[in-house]
Structure formats: structure tokens, C-alpha cells
Backbone as JSON Lines, residues from 0, in Angstrom:
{"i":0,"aa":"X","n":[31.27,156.9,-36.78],"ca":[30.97,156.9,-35.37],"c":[30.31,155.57,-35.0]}
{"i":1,"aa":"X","n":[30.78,154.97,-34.05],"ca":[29.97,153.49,-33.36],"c":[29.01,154.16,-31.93]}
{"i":2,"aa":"X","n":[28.35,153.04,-31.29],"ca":[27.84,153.09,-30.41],"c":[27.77,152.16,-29.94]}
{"i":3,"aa":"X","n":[27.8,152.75,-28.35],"ca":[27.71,151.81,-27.47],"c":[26.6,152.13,-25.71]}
{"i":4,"aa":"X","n":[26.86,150.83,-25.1],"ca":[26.61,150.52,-23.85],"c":[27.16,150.57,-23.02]}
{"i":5,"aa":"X","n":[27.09,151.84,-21.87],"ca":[28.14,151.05,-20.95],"c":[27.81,151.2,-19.23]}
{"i":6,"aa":"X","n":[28.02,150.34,-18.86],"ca":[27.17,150.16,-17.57],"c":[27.89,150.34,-16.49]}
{"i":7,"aa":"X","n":[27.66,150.75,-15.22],"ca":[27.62,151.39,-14.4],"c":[26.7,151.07,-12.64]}
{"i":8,"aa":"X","n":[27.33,150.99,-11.8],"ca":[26.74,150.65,-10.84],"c":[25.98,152.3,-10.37]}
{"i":9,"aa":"X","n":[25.11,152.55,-10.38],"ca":[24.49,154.19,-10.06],"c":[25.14,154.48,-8.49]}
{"i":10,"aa":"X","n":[25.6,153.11,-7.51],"ca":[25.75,153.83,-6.15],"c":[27.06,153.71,-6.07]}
{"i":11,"aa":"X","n":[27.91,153.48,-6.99],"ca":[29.41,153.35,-7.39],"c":[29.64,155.21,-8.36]}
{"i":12,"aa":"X","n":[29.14,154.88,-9.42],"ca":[28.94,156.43,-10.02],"c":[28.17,156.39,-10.77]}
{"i":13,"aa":"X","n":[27.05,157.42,-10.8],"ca":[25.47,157.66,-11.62],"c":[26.05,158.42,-12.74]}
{"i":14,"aa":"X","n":[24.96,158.63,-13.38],"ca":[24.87,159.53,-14.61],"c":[25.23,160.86,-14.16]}
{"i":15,"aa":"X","n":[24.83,161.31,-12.77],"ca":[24.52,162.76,-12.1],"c":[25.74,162.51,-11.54]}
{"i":16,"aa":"X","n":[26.74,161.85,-11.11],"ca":[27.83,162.12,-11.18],"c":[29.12,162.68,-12.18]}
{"i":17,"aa":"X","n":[28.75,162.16,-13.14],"ca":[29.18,162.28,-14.45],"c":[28.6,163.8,-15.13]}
{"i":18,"aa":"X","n":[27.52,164.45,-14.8],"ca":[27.41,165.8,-15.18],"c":[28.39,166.61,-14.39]}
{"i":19,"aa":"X","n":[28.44,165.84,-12.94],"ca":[28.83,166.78,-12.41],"c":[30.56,167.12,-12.6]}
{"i":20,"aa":"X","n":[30.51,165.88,-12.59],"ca":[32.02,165.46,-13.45],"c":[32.5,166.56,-14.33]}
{"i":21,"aa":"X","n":[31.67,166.54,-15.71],"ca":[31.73,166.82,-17.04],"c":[32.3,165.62,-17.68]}
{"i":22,"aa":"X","n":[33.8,165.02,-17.34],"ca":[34.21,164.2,-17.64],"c":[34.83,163.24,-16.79]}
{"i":23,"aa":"X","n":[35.37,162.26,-16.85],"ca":[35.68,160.95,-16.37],"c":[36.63,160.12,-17.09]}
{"i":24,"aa":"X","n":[37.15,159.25,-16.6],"ca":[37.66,157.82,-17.02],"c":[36.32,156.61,-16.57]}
{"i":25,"aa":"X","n":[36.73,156.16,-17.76],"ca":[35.71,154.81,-17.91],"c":[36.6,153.81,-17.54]}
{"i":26,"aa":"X","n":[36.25,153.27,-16.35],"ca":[37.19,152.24,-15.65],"c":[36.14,150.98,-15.32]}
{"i":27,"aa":"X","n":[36.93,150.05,-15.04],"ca":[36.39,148.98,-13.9],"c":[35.95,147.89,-14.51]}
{"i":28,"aa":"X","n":[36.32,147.72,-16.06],"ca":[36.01,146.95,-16.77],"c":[36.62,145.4,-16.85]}
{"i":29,"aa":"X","n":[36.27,143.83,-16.31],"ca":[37.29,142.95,-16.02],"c":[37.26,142.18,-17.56]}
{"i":30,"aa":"X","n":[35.96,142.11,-17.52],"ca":[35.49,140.72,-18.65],"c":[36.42,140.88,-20.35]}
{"i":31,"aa":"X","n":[37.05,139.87,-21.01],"ca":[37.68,140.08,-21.77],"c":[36.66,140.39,-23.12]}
{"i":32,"aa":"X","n":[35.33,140.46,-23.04],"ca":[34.81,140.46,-24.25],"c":[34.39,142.08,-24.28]}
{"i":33,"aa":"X","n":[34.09,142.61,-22.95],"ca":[33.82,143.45,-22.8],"c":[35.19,144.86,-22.89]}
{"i":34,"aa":"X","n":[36.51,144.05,-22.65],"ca":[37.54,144.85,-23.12],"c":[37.81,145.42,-24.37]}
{"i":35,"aa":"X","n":[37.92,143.63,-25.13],"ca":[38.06,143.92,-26.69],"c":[37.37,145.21,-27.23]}
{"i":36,"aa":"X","n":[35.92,145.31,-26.79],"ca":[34.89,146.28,-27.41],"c":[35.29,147.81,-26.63]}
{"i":37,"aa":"X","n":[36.15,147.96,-25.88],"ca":[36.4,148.91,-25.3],"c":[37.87,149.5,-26.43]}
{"i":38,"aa":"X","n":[38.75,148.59,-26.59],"ca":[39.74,148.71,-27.11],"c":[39.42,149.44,-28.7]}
{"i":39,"aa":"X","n":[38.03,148.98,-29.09],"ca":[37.65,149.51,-30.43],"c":[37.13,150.97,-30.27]}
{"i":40,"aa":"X","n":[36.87,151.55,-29.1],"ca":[36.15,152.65,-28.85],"c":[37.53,153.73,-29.71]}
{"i":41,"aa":"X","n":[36.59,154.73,-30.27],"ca":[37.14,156.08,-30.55],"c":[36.61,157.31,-30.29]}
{"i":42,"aa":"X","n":[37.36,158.33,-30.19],"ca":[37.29,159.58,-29.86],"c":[35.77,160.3,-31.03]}
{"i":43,"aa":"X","n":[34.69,160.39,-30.54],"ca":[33.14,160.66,-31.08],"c":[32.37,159.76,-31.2]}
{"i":44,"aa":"X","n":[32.88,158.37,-30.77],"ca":[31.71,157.59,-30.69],"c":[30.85,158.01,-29.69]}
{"i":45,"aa":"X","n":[29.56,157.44,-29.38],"ca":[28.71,157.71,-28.36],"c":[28.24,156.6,-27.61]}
{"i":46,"aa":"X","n":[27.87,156.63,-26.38],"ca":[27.64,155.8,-25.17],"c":[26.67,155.67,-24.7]}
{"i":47,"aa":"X","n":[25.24,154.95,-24.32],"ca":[24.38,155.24,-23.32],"c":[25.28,154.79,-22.3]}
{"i":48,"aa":"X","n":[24.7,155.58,-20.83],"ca":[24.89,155.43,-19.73],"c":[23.9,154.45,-19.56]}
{"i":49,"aa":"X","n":[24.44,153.17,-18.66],"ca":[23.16,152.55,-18.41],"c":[23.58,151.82,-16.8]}
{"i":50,"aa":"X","n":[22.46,152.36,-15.87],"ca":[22.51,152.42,-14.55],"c":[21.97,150.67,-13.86]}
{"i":51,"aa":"X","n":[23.03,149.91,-13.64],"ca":[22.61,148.62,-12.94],"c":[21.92,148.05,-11.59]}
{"i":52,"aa":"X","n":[22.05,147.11,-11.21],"ca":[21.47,147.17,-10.08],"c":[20.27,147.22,-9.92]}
{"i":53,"aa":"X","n":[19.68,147.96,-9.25],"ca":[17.91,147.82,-8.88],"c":[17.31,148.49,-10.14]}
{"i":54,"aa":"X","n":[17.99,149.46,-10.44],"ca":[17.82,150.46,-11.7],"c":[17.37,149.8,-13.14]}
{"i":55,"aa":"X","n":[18.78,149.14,-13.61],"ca":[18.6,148.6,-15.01],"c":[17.36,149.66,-15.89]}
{"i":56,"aa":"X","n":[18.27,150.19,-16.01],"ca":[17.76,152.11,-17.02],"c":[19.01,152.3,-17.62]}
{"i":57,"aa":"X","n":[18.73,152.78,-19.25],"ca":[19.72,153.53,-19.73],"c":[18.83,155.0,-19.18]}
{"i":58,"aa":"X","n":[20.07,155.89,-19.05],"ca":[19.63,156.95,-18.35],"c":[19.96,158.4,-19.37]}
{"i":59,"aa":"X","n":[21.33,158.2,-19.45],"ca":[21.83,159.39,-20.37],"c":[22.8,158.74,-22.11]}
{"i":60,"aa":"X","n":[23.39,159.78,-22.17],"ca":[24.35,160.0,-23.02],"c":[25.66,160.1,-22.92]}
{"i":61,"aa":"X","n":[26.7,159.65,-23.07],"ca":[28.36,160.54,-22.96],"c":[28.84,160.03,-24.15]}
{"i":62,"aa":"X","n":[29.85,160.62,-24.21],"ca":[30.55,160.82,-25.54],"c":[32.33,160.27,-25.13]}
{"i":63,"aa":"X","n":[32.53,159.19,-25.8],"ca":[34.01,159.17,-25.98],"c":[34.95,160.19,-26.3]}
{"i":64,"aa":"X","n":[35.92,160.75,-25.81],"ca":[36.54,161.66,-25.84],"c":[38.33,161.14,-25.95]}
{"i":65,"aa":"X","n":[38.79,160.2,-26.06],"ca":[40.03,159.94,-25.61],"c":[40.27,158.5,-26.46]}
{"i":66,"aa":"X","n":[41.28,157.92,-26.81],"ca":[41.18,156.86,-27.22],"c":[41.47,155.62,-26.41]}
{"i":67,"aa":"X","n":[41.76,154.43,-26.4],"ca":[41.7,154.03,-25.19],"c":[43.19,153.51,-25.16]}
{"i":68,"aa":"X","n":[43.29,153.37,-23.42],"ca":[44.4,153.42,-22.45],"c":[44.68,152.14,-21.97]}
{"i":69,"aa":"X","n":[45.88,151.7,-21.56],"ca":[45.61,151.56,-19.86],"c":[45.44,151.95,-19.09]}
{"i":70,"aa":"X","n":[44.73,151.06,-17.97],"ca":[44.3,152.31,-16.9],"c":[45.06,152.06,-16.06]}
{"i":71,"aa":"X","n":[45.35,153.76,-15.89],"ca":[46.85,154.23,-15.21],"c":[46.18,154.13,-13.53]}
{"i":72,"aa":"X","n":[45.78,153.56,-13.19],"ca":[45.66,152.98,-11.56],"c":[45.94,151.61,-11.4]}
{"i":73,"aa":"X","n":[46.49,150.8,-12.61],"ca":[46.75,150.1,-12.2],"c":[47.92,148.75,-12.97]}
{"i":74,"aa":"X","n":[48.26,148.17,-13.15],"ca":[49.78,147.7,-13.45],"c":[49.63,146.8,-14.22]}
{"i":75,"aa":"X","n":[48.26,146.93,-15.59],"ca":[48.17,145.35,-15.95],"c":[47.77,146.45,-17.44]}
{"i":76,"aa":"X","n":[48.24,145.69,-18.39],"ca":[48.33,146.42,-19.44],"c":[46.67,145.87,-20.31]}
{"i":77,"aa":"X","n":[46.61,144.81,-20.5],"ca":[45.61,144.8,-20.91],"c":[44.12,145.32,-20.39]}
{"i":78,"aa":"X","n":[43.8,145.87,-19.69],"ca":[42.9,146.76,-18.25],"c":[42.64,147.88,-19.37]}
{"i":79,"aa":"X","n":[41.81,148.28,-20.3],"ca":[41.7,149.11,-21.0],"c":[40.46,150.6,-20.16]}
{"i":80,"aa":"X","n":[40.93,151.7,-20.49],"ca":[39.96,152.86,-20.13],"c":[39.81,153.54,-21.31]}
{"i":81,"aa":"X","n":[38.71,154.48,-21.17],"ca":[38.57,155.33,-22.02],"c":[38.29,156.71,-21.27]}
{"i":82,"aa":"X","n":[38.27,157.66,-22.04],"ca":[37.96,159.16,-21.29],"c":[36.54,159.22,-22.09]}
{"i":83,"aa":"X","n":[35.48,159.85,-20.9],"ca":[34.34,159.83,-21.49],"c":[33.65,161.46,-20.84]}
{"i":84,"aa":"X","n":[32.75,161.8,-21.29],"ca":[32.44,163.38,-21.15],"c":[30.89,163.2,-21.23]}
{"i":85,"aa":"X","n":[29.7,163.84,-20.49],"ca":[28.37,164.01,-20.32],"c":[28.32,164.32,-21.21]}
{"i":86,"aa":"X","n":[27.25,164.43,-22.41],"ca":[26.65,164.88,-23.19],"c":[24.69,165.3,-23.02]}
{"i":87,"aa":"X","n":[23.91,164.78,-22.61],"ca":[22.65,164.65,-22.27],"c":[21.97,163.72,-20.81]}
{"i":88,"aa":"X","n":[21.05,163.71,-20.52],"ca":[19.86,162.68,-20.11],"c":[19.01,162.79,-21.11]}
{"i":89,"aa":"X","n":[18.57,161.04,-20.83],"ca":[17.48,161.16,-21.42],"c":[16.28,161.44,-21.2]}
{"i":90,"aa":"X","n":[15.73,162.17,-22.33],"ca":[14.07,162.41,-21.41],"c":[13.43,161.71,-20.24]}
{"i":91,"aa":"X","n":[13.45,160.35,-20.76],"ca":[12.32,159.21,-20.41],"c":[13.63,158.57,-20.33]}
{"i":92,"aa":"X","n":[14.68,157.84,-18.9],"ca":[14.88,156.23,-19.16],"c":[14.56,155.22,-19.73]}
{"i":93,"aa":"X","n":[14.82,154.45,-20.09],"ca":[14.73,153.01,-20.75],"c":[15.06,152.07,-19.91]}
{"i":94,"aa":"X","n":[14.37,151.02,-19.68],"ca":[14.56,150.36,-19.07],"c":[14.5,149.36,-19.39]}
{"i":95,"aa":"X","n":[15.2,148.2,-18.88],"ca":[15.85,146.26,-19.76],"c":[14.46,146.08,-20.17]}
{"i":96,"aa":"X","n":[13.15,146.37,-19.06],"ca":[11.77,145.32,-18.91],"c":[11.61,146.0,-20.02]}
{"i":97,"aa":"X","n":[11.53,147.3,-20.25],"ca":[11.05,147.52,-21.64],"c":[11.47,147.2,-22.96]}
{"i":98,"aa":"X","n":[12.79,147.15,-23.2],"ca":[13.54,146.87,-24.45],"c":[13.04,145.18,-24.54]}
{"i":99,"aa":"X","n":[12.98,144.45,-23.17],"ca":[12.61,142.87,-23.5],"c":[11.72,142.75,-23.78]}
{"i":100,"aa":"X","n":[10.43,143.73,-23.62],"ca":[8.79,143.81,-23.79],"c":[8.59,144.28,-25.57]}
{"i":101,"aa":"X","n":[9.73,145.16,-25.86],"ca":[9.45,145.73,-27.17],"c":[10.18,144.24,-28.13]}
{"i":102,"aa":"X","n":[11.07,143.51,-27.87],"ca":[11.42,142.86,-28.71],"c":[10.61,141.47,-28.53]}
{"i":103,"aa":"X","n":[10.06,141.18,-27.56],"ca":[9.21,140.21,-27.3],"c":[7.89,140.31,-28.39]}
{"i":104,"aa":"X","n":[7.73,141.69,-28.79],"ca":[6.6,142.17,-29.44],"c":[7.22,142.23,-30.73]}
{"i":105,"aa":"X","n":[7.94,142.4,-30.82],"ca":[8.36,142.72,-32.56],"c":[10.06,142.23,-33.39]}
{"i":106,"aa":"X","n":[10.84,141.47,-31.94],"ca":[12.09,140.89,-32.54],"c":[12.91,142.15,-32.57]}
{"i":107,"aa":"X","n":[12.54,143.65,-32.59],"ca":[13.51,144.69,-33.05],"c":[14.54,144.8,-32.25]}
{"i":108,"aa":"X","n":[14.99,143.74,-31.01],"ca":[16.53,143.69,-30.37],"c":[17.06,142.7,-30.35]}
{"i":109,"aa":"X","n":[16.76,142.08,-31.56],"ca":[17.01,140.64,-31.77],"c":[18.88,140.91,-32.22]}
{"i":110,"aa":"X","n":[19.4,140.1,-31.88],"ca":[21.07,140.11,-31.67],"c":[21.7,141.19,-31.05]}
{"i":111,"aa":"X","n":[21.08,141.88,-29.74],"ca":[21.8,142.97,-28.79],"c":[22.13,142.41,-27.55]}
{"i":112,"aa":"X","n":[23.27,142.38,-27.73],"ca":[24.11,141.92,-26.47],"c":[23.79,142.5,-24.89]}
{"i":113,"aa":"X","n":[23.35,143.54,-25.1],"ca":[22.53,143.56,-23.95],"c":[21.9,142.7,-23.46]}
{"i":114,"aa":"X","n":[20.78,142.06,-24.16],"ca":[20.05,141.13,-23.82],"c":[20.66,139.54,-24.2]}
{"i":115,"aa":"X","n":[21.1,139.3,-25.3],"ca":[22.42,137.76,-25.5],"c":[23.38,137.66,-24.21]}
{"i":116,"aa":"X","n":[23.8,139.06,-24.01],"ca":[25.38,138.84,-22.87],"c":[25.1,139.19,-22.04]}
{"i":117,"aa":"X","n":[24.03,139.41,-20.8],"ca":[23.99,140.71,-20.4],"c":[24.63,140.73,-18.76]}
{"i":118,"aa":"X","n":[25.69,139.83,-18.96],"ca":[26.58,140.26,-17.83],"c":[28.08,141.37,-18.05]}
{"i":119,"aa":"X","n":[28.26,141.6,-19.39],"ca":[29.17,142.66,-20.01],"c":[28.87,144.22,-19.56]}
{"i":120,"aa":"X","n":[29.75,144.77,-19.45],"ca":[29.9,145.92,-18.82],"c":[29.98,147.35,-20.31]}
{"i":121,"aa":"X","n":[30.38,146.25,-21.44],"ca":[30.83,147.68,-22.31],"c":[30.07,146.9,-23.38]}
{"i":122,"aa":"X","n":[29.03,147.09,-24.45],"ca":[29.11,146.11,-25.08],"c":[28.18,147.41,-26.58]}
{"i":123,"aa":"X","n":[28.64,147.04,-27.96],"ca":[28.2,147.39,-29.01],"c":[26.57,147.82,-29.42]}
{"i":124,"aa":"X","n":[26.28,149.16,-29.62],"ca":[24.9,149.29,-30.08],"c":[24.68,149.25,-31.6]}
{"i":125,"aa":"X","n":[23.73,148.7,-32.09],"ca":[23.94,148.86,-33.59],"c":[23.42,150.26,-33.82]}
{"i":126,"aa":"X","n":[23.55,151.2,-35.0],"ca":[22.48,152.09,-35.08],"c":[21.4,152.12,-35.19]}
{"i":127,"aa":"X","n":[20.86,151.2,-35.37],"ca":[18.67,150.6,-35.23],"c":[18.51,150.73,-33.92]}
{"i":128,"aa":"X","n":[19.6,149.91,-32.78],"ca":[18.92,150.1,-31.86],"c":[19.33,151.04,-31.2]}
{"i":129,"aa":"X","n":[20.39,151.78,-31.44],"ca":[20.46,152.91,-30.76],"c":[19.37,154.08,-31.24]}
{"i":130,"aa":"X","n":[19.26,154.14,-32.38],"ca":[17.72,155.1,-32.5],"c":[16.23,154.4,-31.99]}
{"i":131,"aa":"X","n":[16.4,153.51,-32.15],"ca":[15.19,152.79,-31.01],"c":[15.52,153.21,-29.75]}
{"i":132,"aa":"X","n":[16.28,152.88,-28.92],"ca":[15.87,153.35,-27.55],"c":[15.95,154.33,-27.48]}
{"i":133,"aa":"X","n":[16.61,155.62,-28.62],"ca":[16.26,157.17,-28.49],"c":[14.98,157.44,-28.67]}
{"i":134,"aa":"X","n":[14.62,156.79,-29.43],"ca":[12.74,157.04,-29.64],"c":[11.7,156.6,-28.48]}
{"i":135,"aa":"X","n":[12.44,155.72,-27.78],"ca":[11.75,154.84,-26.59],"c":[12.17,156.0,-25.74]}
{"i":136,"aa":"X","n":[12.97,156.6,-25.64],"ca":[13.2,157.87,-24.24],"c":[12.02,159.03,-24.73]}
{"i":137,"aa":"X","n":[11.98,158.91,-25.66],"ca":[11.47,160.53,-26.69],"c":[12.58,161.62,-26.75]}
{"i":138,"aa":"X","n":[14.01,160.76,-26.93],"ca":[15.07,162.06,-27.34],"c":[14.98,162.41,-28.92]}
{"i":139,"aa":"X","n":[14.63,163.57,-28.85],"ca":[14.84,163.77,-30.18],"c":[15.82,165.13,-30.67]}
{"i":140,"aa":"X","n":[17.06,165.19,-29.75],"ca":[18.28,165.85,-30.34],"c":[18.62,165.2,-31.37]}
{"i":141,"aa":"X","n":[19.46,165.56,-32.26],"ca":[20.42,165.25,-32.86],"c":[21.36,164.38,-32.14]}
């Protein structure tokens, strides 16, 4: 299983859209670096939701469900989607100021593209830091 990032305008579609959803297509993706990493996605990887804009909060969870596509709205083959499905919120959001405050303090997001790229829309979590910012929410599901 990999993990990832994937971002989201909240007044385009929130996390609370996406429950309400259950599921979705993961669309709207232009940037080619941010494709490639889409193209690697598989069916059980996992996702933070992470809400842009004024927000800049990872908020929830979803789960890849589908492998990835073109996206059938539109006529360009390389345009990759994925099918993605709610799984949680998180307790506590996370937010950029914090992840930059925690690595400012200790280096522990040192090479996360979040913070290296952070104009990418889809981009790789390692598992350190994806259990770091689960610990930074206080999720402690499985």
C-alpha cells in the first residue's frame, strides 16, 4: 500500500462533500508531475484529503478504490483519474503552519513534497510522514 496527498479546493469539493458522496472521481489534475504520481496510484492505497486555499488542512482520509483512468469528461488521454471513496476525518486537522513548525523543529518533513513542490495537486506520502501527521491529528485507527 502507498500513500498519498491530494488536494482539493474545499469551495470546489470539501471533504464533507466526499462523505456525502461516499465516493467520487479524483479529477482536475493538470501538472505532469503530479499525473505521473497519480498514474502509480492503486486500488488500497490511501489519501489524505487536504483542503487548499484559506484552509491549507489535511482534513480526512479516502481510500483509492479504482485504478487509474482517463478521465472520461474529457478527450486527452494522458488526463489521469482515479476513483476514490471516504474513509474517515481526522480528529484534529493538520495544518501546512504546523507540519512547517514541526519540521522547522526537528527536520521530520525533510524531503515531502508537500513542502519541496507545493504547487502539486497529487503528490507521495512516505510512511513516517504519513504516521506523523496521523499522530499530529490524534488519529489513532488503524
Amino acid at each position: 500500500m502507498a500513500y498519498w496527498l491530494l488536494k482539493s479546493e474545499p469551495n470546489d469539493y470539501s471533504y464533507d462533500d466526499l462523505i456525502r458522496d461516499r465516493q467520487t472521481i479524483w479529477d482536475g489534475v493538470n501538472n505532469n508531475l503530479a499525473l505521473k504520481y497519480m498514474r502509480t496510484m492503486k486500488p488500497g492505497d490511501l489519501a489524505l484529503i487536504y483542503h487548499t486555499g484559506k484552509e491549507r488542512l489535511a482534513v480526512g482520509i479516502a481510500e483509492v478504490i479504482s485504478d487509474p483512468y482517463p478521465d472520461p469528461a474529457l478527450d486527452e488521454e494522458r488526463r489521469t483519474v482515479v476513483d476514490v471513496k471516504a474513509v474517515r476525518l481526522l480528529p484534529t486537522p493538520v495544518s501546512l503552519k504546523d507540519i512547517k513548525a514541526k519540521n522547522a523543529e526537528d527536520n521530520s518533513f525533510d524531503g515531502f513534497d508537500l513542502l519541496r513542490i507545493g504547487r502539486l495537486s497529487a503528490v507521495p506520502v512516505s510512511e513516517d510522514h504519513w504516521q506523523l501527521i496521523l499522530a499530529m491529528a490524534g488519529d489513532t485507527a488503524d
